[in-house]
C-alpha positions in Angstrom: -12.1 216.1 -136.6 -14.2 213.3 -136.3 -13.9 212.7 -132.5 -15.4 216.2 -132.4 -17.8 216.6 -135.4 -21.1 218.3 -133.9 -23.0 215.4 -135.8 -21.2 212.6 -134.4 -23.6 209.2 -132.5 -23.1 210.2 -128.9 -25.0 207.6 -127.3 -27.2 204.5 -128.9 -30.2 205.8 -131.3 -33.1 204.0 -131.8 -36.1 204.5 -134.4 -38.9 205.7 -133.3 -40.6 205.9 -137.0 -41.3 202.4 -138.1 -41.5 203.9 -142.0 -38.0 203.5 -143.5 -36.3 204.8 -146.7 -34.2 207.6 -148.2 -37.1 210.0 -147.9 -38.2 208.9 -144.0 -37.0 211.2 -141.1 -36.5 208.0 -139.1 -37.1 210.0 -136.1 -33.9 208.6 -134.1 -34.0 209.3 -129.9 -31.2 208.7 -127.5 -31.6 205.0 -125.1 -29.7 203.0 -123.4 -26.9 200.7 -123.5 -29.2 198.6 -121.8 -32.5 199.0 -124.2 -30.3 198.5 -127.1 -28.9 195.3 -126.1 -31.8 194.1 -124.7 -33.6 194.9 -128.3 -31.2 192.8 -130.1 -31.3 189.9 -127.4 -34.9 189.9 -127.3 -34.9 189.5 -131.4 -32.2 186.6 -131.0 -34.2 184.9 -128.5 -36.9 185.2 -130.7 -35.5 183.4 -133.2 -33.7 180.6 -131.6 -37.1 180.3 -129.4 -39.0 180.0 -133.2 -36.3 177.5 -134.3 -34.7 179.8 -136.8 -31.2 181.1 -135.1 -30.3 181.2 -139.3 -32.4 183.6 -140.3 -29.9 186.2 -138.3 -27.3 187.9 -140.1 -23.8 189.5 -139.8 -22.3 191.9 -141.6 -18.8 193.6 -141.8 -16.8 196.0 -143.6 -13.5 196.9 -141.9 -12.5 194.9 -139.5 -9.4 193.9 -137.2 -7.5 191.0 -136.4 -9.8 190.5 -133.4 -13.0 190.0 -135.7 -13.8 186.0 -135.8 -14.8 186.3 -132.0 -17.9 188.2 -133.2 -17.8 187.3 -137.0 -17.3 183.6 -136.4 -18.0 182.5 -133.1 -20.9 184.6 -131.8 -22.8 183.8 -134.9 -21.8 180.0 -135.3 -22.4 179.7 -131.9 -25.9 181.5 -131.9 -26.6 179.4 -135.0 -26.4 181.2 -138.4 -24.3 180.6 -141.4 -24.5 183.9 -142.2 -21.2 186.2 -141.5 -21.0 188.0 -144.4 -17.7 190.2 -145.2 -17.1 193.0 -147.7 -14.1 190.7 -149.6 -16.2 190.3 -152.7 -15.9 194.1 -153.2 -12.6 194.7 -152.0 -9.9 192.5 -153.8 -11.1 189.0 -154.8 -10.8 189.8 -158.0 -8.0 190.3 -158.7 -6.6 187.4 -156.2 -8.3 185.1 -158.3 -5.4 185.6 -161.4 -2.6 184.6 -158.8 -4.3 181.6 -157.0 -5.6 180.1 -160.9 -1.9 180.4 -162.0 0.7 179.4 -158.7 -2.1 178.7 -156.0 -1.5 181.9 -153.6 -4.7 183.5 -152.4 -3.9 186.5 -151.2 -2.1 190.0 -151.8 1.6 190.0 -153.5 4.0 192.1 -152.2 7.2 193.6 -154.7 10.7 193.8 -154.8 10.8 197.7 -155.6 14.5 197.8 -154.1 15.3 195.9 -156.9 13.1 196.0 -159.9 14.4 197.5 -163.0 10.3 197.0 -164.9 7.3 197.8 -163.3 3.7 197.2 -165.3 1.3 199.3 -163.1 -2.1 197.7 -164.4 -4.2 200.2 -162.9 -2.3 200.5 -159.6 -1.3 203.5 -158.1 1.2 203.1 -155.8 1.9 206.3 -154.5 -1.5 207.3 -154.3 -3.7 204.3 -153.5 -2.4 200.8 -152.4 -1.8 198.8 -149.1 1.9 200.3 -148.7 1.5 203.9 -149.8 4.0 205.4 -147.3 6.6 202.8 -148.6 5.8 203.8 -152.1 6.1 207.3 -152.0 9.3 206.6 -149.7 11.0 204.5 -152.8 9.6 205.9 -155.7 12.3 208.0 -156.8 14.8 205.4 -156.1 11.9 202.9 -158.4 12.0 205.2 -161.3 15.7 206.2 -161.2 16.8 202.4 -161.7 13.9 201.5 -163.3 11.2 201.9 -166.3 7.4 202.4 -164.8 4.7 201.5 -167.6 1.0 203.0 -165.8 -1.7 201.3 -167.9 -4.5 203.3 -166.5 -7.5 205.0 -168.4 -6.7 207.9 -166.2 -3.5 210.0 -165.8 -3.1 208.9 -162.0 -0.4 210.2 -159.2 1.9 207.1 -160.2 1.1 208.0 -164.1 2.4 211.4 -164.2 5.9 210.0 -162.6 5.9 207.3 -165.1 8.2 207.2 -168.2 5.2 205.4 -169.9 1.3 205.9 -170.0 -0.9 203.5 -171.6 -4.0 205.3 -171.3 -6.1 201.8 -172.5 -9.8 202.1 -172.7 -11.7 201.4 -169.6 -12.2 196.7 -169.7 -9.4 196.4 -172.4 -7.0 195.7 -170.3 -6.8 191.7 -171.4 -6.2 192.8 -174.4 -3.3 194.4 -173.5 -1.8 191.6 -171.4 -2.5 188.8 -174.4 -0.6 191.1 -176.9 2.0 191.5 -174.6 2.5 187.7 -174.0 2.2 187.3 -177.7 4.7 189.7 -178.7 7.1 187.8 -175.5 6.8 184.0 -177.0 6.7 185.4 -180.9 10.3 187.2 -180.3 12.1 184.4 -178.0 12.2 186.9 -175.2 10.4 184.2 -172.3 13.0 183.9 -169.6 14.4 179.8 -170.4 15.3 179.4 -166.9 11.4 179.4 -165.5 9.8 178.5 -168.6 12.0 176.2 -170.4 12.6 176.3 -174.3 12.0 174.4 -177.7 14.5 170.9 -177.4 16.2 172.1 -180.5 16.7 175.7 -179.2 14.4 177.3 -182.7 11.4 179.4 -181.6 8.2 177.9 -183.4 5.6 180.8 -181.7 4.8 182.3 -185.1 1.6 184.2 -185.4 -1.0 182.8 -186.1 0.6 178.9 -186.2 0.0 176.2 -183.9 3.3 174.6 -182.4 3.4 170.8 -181.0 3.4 170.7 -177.7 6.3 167.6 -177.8 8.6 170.0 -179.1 9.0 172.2 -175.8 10.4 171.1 -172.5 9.0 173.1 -169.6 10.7 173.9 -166.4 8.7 175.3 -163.4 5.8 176.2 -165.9 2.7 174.1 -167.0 1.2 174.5 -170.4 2.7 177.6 -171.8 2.2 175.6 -175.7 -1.5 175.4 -175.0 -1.9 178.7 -174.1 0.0 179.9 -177.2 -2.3 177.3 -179.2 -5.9 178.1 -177.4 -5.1 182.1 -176.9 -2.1 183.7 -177.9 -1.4 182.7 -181.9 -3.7 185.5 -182.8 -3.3 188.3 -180.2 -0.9 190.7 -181.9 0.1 194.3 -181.2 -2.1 195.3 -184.1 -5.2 193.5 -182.7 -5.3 194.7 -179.2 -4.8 198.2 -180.5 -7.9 198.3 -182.3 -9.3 197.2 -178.9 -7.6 198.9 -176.1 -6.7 202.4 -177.7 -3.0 201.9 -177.5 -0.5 202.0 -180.2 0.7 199.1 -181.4 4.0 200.5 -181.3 3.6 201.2 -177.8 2.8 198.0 -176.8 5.8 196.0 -178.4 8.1 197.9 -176.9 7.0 197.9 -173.7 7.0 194.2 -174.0 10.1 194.2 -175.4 11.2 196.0 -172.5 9.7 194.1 -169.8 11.1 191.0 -170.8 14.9 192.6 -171.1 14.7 193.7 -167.8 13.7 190.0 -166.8 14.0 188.5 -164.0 13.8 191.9 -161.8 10.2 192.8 -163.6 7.2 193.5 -162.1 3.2 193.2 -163.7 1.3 194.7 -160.5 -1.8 193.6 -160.9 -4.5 195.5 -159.3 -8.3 195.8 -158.4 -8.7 198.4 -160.9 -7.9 196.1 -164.0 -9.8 193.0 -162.9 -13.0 194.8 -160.4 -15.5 193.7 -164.0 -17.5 191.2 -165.2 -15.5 188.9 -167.1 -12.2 190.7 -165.0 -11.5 186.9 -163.9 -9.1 186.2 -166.8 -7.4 190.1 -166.9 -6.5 189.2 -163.6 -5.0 185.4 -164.7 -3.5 187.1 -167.9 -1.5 190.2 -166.1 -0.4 188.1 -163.6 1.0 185.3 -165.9 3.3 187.8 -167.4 5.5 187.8 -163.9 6.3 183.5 -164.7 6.9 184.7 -168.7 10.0 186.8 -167.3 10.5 184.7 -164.3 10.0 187.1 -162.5 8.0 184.9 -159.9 9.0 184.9 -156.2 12.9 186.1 -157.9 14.3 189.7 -156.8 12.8 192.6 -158.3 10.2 191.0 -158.9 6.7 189.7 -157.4 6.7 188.3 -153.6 4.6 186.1 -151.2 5.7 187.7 -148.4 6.4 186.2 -144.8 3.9 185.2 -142.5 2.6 187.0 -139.0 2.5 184.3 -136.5 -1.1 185.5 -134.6 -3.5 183.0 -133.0 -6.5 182.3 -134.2 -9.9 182.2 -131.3 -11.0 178.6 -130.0 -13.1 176.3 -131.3 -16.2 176.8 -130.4 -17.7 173.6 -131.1 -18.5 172.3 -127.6 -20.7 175.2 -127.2 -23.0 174.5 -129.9 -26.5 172.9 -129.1 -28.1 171.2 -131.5 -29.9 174.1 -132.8 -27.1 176.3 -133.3 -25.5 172.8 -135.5 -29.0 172.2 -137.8 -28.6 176.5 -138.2 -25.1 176.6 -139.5 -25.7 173.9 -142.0 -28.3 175.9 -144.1 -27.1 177.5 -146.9 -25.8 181.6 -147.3 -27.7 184.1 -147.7 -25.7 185.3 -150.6 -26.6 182.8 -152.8 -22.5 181.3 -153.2 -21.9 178.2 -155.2 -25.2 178.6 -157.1 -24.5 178.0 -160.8 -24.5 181.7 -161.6 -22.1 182.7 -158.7 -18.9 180.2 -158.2 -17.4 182.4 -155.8 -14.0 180.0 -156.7 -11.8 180.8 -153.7 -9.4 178.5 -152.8 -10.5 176.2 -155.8 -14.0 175.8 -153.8 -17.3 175.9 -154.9 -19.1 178.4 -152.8 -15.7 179.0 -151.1 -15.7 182.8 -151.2 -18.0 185.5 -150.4 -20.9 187.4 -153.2 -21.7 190.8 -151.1 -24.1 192.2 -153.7 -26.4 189.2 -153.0 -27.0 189.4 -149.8 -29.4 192.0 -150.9 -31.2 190.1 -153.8 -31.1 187.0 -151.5 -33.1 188.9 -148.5 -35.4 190.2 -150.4 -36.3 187.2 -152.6 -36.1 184.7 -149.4 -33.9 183.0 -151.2 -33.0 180.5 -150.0 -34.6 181.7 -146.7 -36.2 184.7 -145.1 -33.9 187.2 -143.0 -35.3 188.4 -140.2 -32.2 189.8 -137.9 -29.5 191.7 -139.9 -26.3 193.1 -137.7 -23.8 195.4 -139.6 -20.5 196.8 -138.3 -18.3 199.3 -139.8 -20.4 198.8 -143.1 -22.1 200.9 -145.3 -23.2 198.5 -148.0 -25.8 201.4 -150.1 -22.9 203.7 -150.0 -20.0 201.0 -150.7 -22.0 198.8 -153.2 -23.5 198.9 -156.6 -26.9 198.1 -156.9 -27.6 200.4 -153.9 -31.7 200.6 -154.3 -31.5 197.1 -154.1 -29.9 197.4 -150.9 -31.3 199.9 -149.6 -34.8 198.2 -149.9 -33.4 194.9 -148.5 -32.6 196.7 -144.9 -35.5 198.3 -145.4 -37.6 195.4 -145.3 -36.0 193.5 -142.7 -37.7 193.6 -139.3 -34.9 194.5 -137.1 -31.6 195.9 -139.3 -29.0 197.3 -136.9 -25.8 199.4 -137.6 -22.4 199.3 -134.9 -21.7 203.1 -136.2 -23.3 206.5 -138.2 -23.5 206.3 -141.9 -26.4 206.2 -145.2 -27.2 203.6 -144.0 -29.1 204.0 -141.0 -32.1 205.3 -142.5 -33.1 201.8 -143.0 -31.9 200.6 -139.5 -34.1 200.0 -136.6 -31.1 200.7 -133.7 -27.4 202.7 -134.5 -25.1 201.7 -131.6 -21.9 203.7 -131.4 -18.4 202.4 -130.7 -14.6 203.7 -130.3 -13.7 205.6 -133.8 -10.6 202.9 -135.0 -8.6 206.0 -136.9 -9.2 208.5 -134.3 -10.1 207.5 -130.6 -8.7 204.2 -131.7 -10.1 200.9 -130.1 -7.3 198.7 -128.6 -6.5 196.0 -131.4 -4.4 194.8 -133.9 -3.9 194.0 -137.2 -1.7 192.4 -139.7 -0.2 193.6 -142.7 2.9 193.9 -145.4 4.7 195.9 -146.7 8.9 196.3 -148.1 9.0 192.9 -148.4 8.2 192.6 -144.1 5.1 191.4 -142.7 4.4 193.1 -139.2 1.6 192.4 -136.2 0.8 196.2 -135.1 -1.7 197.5 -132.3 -4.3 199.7 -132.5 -4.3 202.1 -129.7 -6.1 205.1 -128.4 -4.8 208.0 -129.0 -7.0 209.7 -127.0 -9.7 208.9 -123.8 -13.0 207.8 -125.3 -15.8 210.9 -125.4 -18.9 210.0 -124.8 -20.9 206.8 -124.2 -19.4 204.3 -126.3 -18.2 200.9 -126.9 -15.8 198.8 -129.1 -17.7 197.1 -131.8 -15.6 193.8 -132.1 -15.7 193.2 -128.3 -17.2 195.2 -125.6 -20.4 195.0 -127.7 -20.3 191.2 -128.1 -19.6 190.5 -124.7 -22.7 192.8 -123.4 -24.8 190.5 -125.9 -23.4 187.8 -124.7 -24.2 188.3 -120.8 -27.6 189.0 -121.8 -28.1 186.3 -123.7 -27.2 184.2 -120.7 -29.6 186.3 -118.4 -32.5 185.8 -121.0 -31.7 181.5 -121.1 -28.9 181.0 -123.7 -25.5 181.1 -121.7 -23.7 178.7 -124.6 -21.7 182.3 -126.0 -20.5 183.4 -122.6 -19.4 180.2 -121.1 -17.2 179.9 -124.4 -15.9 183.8 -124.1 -15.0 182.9 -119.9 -13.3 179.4 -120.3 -11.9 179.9 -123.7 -10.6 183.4 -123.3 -8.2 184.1 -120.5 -5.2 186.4 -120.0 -2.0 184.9 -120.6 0.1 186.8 -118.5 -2.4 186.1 -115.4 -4.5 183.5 -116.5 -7.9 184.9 -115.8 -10.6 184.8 -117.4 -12.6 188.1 -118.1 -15.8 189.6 -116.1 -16.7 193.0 -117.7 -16.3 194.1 -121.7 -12.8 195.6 -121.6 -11.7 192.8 -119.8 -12.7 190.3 -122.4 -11.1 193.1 -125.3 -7.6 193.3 -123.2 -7.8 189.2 -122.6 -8.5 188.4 -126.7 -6.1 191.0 -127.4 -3.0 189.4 -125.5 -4.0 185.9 -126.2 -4.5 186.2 -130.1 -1.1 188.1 -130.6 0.9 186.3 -127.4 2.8 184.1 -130.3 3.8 187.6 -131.0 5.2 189.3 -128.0 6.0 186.2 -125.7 9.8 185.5 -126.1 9.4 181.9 -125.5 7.3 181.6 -128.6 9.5 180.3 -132.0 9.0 182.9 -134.6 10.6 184.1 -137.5 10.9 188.3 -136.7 11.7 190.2 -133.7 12.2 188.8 -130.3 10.0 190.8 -127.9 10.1 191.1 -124.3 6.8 190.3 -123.3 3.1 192.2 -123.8 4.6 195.8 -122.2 7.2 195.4 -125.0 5.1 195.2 -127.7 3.0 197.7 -126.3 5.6 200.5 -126.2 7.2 199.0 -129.8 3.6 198.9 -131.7 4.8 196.9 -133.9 6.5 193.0 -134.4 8.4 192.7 -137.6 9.3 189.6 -139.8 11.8 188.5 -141.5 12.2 189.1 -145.2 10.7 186.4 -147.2 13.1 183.9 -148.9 13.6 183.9 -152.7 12.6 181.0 -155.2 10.5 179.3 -151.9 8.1 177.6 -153.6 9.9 177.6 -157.6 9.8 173.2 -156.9 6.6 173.1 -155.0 4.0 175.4 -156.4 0.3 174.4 -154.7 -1.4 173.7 -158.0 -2.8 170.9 -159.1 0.7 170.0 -161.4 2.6 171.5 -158.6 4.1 174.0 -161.6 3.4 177.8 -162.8 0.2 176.8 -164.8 -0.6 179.1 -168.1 -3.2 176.3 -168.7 -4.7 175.9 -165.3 -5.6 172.2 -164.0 -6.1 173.6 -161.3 -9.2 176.2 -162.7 -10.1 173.1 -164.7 -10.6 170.9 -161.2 -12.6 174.0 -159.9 -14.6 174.1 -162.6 -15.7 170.8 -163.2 -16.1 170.6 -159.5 -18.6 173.3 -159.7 -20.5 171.9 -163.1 -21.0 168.6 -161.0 -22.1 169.9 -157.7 -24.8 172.8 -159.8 -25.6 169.6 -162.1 -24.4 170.9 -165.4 -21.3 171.9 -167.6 -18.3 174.3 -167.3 -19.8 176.1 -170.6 -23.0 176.3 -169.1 -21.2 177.8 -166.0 -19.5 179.7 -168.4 -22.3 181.2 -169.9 -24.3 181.6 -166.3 -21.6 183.9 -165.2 -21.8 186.1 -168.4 -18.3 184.6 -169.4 -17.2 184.2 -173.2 -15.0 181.3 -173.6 -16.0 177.9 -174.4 -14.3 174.5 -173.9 -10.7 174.4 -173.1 -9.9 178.7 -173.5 -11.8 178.7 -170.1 -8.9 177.0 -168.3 -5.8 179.4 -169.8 -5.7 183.8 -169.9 -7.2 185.0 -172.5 -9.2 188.4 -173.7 -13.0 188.6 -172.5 -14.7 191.5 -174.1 -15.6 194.2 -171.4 -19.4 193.5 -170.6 -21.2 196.6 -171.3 -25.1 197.4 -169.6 -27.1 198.5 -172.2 -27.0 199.5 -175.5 -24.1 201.3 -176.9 -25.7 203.7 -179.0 -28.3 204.6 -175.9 -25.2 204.6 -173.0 -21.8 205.6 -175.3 -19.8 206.4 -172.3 -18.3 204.0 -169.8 -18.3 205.1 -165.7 -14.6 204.8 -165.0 -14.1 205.7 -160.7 -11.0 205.8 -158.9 -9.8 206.4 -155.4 -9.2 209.4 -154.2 -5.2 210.1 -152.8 -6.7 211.1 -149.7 -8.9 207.9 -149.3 -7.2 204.9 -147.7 -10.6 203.2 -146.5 -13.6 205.8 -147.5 -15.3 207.3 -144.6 -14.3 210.5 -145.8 -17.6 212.1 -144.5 -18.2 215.4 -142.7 -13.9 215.4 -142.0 -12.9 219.2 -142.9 -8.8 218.6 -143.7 -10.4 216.4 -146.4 -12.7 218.6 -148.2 -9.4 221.5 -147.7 -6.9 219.7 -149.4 -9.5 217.3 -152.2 -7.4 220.1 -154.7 -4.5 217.7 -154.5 -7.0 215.1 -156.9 -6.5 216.1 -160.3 -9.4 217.9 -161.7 -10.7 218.5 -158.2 -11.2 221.6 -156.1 -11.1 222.6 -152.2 -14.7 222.3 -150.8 -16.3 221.4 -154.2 -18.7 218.8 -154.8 -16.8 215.7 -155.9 -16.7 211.5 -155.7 -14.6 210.8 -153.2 
């Protein structure tokens, strides 16, 4: 339906009315391949002519495995620091509870086959997750052998199956996790295998008492006495029913019954849960509960995964001038590593992404001004909080341009259009898990392209790229030609689909070639993988990294040194203290609580008594990705949504 809808971007659109906003007709007509190219070249000579290649911008939303050839390259190579991606909004949250605790950045994957617990912290498996087909295709096998707890504010898909609901207020969910812990240590029930025990075998976690830490030998865990002694001593049943809206009775025996079922026991952490101000620790305290049951990397419980062995592009340093070097060393636009945004990933300073600031940063010049902004397959007003903010960013940018049709192009000077990825499909691929397998698949048409388009990752990049050259900056082609070449007959590419077919084969040739080492299927060439789709892994060893955890102590950590290292790292570089950080990022705890789980009270705008109720959202069943817009089978069936009807108004 979308390859036909009657409103569809036929051709590149640019605006003709240089007023923009939500209430400007921005008065789009039909041009060129040629114009629109030449309008972005034109502004990116502008700026490297001006000696500012940084004040250019890229964003993305979606994206494939073929991405860093426009995301990275192009805009390294032109000069900017500034490729900006959608992660901050999608699921760094709640990656940060796994990283601060074992050091793995990145999604789990489960052991449903054999789990006999499942904690469903706001997940919805058969409704809304990376592997909802596997879900729904093992749920009934998951809840005949096993007990499903959904803690969700709503009564999702996943919660109507479940044998319990914890219906917790919408924040609480630390709460939660804390009593849970609590209630685990207080009645002996840790699993002694993972954790260790007290030397003389007597359990001293007593509510409300401090223990020794002397008198408990760890195993493969790191500080689970300090966490006791900084958070846990006082979190009883009783105490995060008052906050989270859940009996207490509930909530020891769900407890108790996680732990029994340990090791095959699951705590799913998911966006939903730790997507808050102050969700940092929610996401560190559900997660901990999987190394209180040893459930950690054991069967039927929480998994790494395996590992897709894809290349990654060239470097690209040779063909950096000097200009495009001086560019990339300027700061982000979005403001990372500043005192009041850590972005922590990978225990870095500044090491992740802060998508809501692009906005605030572009339109405060802070630390520079923007005057080029590129987005593709990203709707940032639509997908964002704070969307007057954004929309009056792109909106005071001189040249904003969109790769495809959304809200957003009401601010945009240009909308280029490109191969629909769910429906005309562009030819790609992209990695993913799921059932315990990680697998390399292809995007491919399923249909012949209608009408004038291009594909957004490639073809597009390549046509900037030759007119770059033609206009005196041929650094970006000469890397695509020599550093891109067909591995089955070693040329290099001359025309847009060329380039798209040569990354393709060369990124995932580690893949398909048979004479590559891998640990999956063995292919039998590019053909093969073509006709198969797909290249499977194996299934990911249990107890890998039980004696060599990446932390800091190289252990489970319940009191993080390797949060604390972060921390400090980032106090030093912003020239201050982690409780000043602390307090910068609207965070609670003071002194050593900031290094271990613990209960943050659900930051509220406003007063209260002026805004009583809380905006909870969720995903709808249908959604996998958004872009639900102007698709008819969507609006037909919205009824299967509880509390939705077919062709009503709704928030998808």
């Amino acid at each position: 339906q979308q390859v036909y809808d009657p409103d569809r971007v036929k051709v590149p659109m640019k605006r003709t009315n240089p007023k923009k906003g939500r209430n400007e007709d921005p008065k789009f007509v039909p041009i060129t391949w040629e114009e629109a190219i030449d309008t972005i070249t034109d502004k990116m000579m502008e700026l490297r002519k001006n000696n500012e290649p940084e004040k250019y911008v890229l964003m993305r939303g979606r994206y494939s495995g073929m991405a860093d050839i426009l995301y990275d390259a192009t805009t390294k190579i032109f000069g900017s620091p500034n490729n900006i991606s959608h992660s901050a909004i999608c699921a760094e949250a709640e990656k940060f509870g796994p990283y601060y605790t074992e050091a793995y950045w990145d999604y789990r994957d489960y052991d449903l086959a054999e789990t006999e617990y499942v904690l469903l912290w706001g997940a919805d498996p058969v409704a809304s997750n990376r592997q909802v087909p596997h879900a729904i295709n093992i749920w009934g096998k998951v809840l005949d052998q096993a007990t499903v707890v959904a803690i969700d504010p709503r009564l999702s898909a996943s919660a109507a199956k479940a044998q319990e609901w914890m219906p917790v207020i919408p924040g609480e969910d630390g709460a939660l996790a804390v009593a849970i812990a609590h209630v685990i240590l207080s009645e002996g029930l840790w699993n002694k295998e993972f954790v260790g025990d007290f030397k003389d075998g007597v359990n001293l976690f007593k509510k409300g008492q401090t223990v020794s830490e002397e008198l408990f030998e760890e195993k493969l865990t790191f500080g689970i006495v300090k966490w006791w002694n900084l958070e846990l001593k006082d979190r009883t049943p009783e105490w995060a029913a008052e906050r989270a809206g859940v009996p207490a009775e509930q909530i020891i025996r769900v407890a108790r019954g996680f732990a029994k079922a340990a090791p095959r026991a699951i705590s799913w952490l998911s966006p939903g849960a730790s997507m808050q101000v102050r969700g940092a620790y929610t996401a560190m305290a559900s997660h901990a509960l999987n190394a209180l049951v040893g459930s950690v990397e054991n069967i039927g419980g929480t998994l790494r995964g395996s590992s897709v062995p894809t290349g990654k592009i060239p470097s690209y340093a040779d063909y950096q001038d000097d200009l495009s070097k001086k560019g990339t060393k300027n700061k982000k636009i979005d403001q990372r590593g500043t005192k009041e945004f850590p972005a922590l990933k990978d225990g870095k300073s500044g090491g992740g992404v802060v998508t809501n600031r692009v906005a605030d940063g572009m339109l405060d010049k802070d630390p520079y001004e923007i005057k080029m902004a590129l987005a593709y397959w990203c709707n940032s007003p639509f997908s964002c909080s704070g969307a007057q903010t954004l929309g009056e960013s792109f909106r005071t940018t001189p040249l904003p341009r969109s790769y495809h049709d959304n809200p957003l192009k009401w601010h945009n000077t240009l909308i280029l259009f490109f191969r629909q990825p769910f429906t005309l499909l562009k030819m790609a691929f992209n990695k993913s898990k799921a059932n315990e397998i990680a697998f390399a698949s292809i995007q491919q048409r399923v249909v012949e392209p209608i009408w004038d388009v291009r594909i957004d990752e490639t073809e597009i990049t390549w046509m900037i790229a030759e007119s770059l050259a033609k206009k005196g900056f041929p650094n970006l082609l000469d890397y695509f030609k020599n550093e891109i070449k067909d591995p089955e007959s070693g040329k290099a590419p001359t025309t847009p689909m060329e380039f798209n077919m040569a990354l393709l084969k060369q990124l995932t040739q580690n893949v398909w070639d048979p004479s590559k080492e891998k640990k999956g299927d063995t292919l039998n060439g590019w053909q093969d993988f073509v006709d198969k789709g797909v290249w499977n892994s194996v299934e990911p060893d249990y107890f890998k990294n039980w004696d060599k955890f990446g932390t800091e102590t190289k252990k489970f950590e319940f009191y993080s040194e390797t949060l604390k290292k972060a921390l400090n790292g980032h106090a030093e570089k912003t020239k201050t203290n982690v409780d000043d950080v602390m307090q910068a990022t609207k965070y609670q705890a003071r002194g050593e609580l900031a290094f271990v789980p613990h209960y943050e009270e659900p930051f509220r705008w406003g007063e209260e008594s002026e805004y009583p109720f809380i905006f909870f959202e969720h995903r709808s069943r249908l959604n996998r990705e958004a872009r639900s817009a102007n698709t008819l089978w969507y609006q037909e069936f919205k009824d299967v949504d509880p509390g939705d009807e077919a062709w009503d108004k709704a928030l998808a």
